[in-house]
Structures are given as C-alpha cells and as structure tokens.
C-alpha positions as CSV (number, residue, x, y, z in Angstrom):
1,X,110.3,55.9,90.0
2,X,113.6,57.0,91.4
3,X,117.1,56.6,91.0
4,X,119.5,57.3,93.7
5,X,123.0,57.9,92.9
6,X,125.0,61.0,93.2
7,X,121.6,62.5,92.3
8,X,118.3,61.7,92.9
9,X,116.0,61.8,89.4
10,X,112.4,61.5,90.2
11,X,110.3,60.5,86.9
12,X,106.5,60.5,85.6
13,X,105.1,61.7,89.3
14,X,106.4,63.9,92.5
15,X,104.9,63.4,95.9
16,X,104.3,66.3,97.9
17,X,103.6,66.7,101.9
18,X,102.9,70.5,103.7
19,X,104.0,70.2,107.2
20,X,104.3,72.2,110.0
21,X,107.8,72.6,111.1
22,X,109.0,71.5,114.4
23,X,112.7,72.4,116.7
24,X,114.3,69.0,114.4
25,X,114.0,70.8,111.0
26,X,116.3,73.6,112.3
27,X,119.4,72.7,110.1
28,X,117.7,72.5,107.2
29,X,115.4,75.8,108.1
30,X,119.3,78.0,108.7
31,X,120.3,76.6,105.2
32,X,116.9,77.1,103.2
33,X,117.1,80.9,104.5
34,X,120.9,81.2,103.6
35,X,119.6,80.3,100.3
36,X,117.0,83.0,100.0
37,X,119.6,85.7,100.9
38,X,122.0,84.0,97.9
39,X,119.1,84.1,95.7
40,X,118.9,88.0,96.5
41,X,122.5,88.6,97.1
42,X,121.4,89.7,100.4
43,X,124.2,87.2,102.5
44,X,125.5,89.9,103.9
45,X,122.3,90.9,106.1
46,X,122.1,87.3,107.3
47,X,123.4,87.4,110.9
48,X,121.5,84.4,111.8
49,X,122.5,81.0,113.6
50,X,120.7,77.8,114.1
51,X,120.5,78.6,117.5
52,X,119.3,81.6,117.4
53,X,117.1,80.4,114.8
54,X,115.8,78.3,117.2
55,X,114.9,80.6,119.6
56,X,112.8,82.5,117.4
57,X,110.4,79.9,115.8
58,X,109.8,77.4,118.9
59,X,110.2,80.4,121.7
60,X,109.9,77.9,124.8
61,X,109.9,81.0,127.2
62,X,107.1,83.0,125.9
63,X,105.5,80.4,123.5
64,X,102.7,82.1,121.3
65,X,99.5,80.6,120.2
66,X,99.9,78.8,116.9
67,X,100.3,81.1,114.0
68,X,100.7,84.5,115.4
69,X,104.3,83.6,116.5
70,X,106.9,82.9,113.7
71,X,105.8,79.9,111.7
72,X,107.5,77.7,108.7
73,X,106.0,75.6,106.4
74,X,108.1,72.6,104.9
75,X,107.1,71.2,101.6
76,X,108.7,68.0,101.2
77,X,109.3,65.5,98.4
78,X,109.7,61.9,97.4
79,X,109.3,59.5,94.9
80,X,107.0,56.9,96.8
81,X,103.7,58.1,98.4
82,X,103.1,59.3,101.9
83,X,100.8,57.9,104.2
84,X,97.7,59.5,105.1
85,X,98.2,59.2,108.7
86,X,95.2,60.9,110.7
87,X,97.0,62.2,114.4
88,X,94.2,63.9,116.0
89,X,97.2,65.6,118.7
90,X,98.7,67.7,115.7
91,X,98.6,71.2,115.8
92,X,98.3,71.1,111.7
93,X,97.1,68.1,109.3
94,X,100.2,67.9,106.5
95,X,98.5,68.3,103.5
96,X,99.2,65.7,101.0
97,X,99.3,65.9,97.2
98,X,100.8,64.5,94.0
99,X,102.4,66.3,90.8
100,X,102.7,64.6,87.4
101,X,106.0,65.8,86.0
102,X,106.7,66.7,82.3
103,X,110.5,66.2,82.6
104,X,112.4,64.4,84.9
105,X,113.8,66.8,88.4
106,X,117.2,65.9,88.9
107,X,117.9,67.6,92.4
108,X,121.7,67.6,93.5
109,X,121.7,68.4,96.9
110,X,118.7,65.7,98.1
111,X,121.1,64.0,100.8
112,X,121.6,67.9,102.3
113,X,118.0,68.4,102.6
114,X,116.9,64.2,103.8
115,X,114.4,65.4,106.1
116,X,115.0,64.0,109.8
117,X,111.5,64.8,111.0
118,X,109.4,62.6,108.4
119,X,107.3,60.9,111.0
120,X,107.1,57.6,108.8
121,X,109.6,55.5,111.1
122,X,109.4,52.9,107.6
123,X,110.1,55.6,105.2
124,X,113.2,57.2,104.3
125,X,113.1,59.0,101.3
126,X,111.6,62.3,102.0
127,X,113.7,65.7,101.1
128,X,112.8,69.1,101.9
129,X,112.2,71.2,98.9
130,X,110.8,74.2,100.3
131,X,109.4,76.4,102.7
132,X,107.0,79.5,103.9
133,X,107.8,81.7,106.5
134,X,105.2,83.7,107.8
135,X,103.2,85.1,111.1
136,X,100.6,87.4,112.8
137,X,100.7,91.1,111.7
138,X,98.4,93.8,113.2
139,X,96.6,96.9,111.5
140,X,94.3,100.1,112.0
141,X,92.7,98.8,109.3
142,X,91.6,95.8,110.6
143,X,90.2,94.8,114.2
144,X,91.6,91.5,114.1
145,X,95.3,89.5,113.3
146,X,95.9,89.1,109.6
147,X,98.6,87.0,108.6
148,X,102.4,88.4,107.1
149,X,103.5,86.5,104.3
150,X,107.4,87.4,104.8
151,X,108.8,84.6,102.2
152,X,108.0,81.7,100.1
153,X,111.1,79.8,98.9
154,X,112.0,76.7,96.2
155,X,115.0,74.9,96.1
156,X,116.3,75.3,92.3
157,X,115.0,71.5,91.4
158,X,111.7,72.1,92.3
159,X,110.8,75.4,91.3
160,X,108.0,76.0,88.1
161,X,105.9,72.7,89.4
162,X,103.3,74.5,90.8
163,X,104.2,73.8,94.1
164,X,104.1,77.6,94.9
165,X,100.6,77.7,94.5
166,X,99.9,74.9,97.4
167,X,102.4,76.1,99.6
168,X,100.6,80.0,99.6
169,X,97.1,78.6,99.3
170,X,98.1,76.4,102.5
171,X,98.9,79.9,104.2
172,X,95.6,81.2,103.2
173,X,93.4,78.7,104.2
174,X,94.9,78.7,107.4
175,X,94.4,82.2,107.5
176,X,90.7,82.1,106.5
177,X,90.1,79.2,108.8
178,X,91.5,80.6,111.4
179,X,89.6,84.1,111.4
180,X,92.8,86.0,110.5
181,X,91.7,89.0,108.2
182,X,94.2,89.2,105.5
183,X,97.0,87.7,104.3
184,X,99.9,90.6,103.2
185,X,103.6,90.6,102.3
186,X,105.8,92.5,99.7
187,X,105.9,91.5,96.2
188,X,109.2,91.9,94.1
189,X,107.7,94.3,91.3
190,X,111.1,93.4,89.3
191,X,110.4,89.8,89.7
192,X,107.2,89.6,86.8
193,X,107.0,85.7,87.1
194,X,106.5,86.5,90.9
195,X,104.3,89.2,90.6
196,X,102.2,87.4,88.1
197,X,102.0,84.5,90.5
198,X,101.0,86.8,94.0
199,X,97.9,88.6,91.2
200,X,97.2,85.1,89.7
201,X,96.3,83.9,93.2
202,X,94.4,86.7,94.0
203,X,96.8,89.2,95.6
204,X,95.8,92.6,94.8
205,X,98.9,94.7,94.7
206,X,99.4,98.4,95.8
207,X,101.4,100.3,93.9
208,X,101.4,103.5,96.0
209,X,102.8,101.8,99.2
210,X,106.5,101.8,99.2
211,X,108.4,98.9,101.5
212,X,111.0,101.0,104.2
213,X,112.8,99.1,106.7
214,X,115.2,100.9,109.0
215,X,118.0,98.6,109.6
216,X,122.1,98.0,110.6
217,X,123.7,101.4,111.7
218,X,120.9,103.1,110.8
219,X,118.8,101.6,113.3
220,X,121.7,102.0,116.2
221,X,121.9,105.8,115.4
222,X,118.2,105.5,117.8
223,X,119.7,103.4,120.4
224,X,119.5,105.0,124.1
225,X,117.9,108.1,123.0
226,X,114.7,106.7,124.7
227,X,114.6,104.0,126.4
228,X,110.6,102.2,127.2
C-alpha cells in the first residue's frame, strides 16, 4: 500500500528490482554520487558532471566488455510488484525481490529519484533507492580480473532493510559467475555497522594494508616529468 502526497509512505511490504544501469539513469547516477561525497563530507573532491559522467560508464569510443569497464547497479523501489519480464537480449537479468517492512519508509525526495528507465511502459511508480559502483581490478596475486567494489550507497529512506546485502551479493555472484577471482574494495574501519556488514558477508579484512591515493596538486607535482 502507498500513499502519494508530498511524500510517498510505503507500508507492510517494499518491492525491490537490481538493474543494470543504462546512458537514461545518468541524472539520477550524478546526484546518487553527490550524495555519497555529502555523506563523507568529501563535496569538495567531486569535480564530476553528467556529461562527463556519461562518458565514463557507457564509453561509446572504446566500449569495454561488460563488467571490467565502470559499471552501476540501480536498486529500485515501489509499492506494487514488478513484472518478471524474461528479455533474452539483456546484458543482465534485474533481480527481483520483496522486503516485509516493520515500520512504514517515508522517503521525501521519491519524485527526484522517479526512475525514467523502468522498462514497464504500464508502470510508473518505480524510485531509485540506491546503487553499486564497481569494475574490473587486476593483481600479481591473481592471473585473472577480480572485481573492485569502489561504493555501495542508500538513499536515507531506505537504508537498514537489508537491501545492502542483495545489492553486494548481486556484485558477487556476478563475480563468481563470471570467473572473476575476487571481489575487493576498502572498508571504513570507523564505520563498525559497515565493517560488520563487509565481515558478516564474508569479507575478510586486512588490517595491515593501508588505503593511499595520490590526488589534486599532489598528483600535478608528476605532470611532464615523464611523459609515456
């Protein structure tokens, strides 16, 4: 059951669909990843555009094969249920589930996030709630691809459902299915709720490896000293 008025309230049951992303869910992709950086206070690093945006995740110059090139993940919401719709030309079945809520979700912005790219011409009242962000990474460890997990992000309204957990375990059985050796990313060790989550799904953290990243003026002090 929903109400739709200056908020949407969703009651007793949530449906849920895992999609794969496509060059129409760029709007709502810049502002999802505007709110990560809030989240972090990190707004200040975020020189993206849409357009540029763009050009990163559905490179039509170079186009990569699916998954080792930039890839997002939309979970998306609604209060009636999807359809099961079996399209043997896409590149990724959504997955399709359903969460029984103990409280009513009350999500203020669901008319900023109406997703445009639903792909049920009769059904308009689907809302992105969140995303992953994530591609191939290479190692000396390994001798194939494994798969980076660089974010995994919840709109405010829709965060401690458990939607985390089928939004990563999507990532990882694409990984596994896929022959990708690992899936790897940095965990927030002041974050415990995340931290717990990453070990709880079966993450195993390493505490001796410090996270560096060489960015900004830092990363300009290099330029032109060698040029390849």
């Amino acid at each position: 059951m929903a109400t739709i008025e200056k908020n949407l309230t969703i009651t007793e049951k949530v449906y849920v669909r895992v999609r794969l992303a496509n060059e129409g869910d760029i709007h709502h992709i810049y502002k999802l990843f505007y709110q990560i950086h809030e989240y972090h206070n990190y707004t200040h690093l975020y020189k993206a555009t849409e357009s540029s945006l763009c050009d990163l995740l559905f490179d039509k110059v170079n186009p990569k094969p699916l998954y080792y090139g930039p890839s997002v993940l939309l979970l998306e919401v609604s209060p009636t249920p999807f359809s099961d719709i079996n399209n043997k030309d896409e590149k990724f079945k959504p997955v399709l589930k359903q969460f029984d809520l103990r409280a009513p979700v009350v999500d203020k912005e669901h008319e900023e996030f109406k997703s445009k790219s639903c792909g049920d011409d009769e059904k308009n009242d689907v809302y992105i709630a969140g995303y992953s962000f994530f591609y191939a990474n290479y190692s000396c460890f390994y001798d194939k691809a494994g798969i980076y997990f660089e974010s995994l992000y919840f709109r405010e309204s829709y965060r401690k459902l458990g939607m985390g957990r089928l939004l990563f375990g999507t990532v990882a059985s694409i990984a596994a299915n896929n022959g990708f050796s690992s899936v790897e990313g940095i965990v927030a060790v002041w974050n415990k709720k995340s931290y717990d989550f990453y070990v709880d799904m079966g993450v195993e953290i390493f505490d001796e490896f410090r996270y560096g990243k060489l960015i900004g003026d830092a990363l300009q002090k290099y330029a032109d000293k060698e040029k390849v």
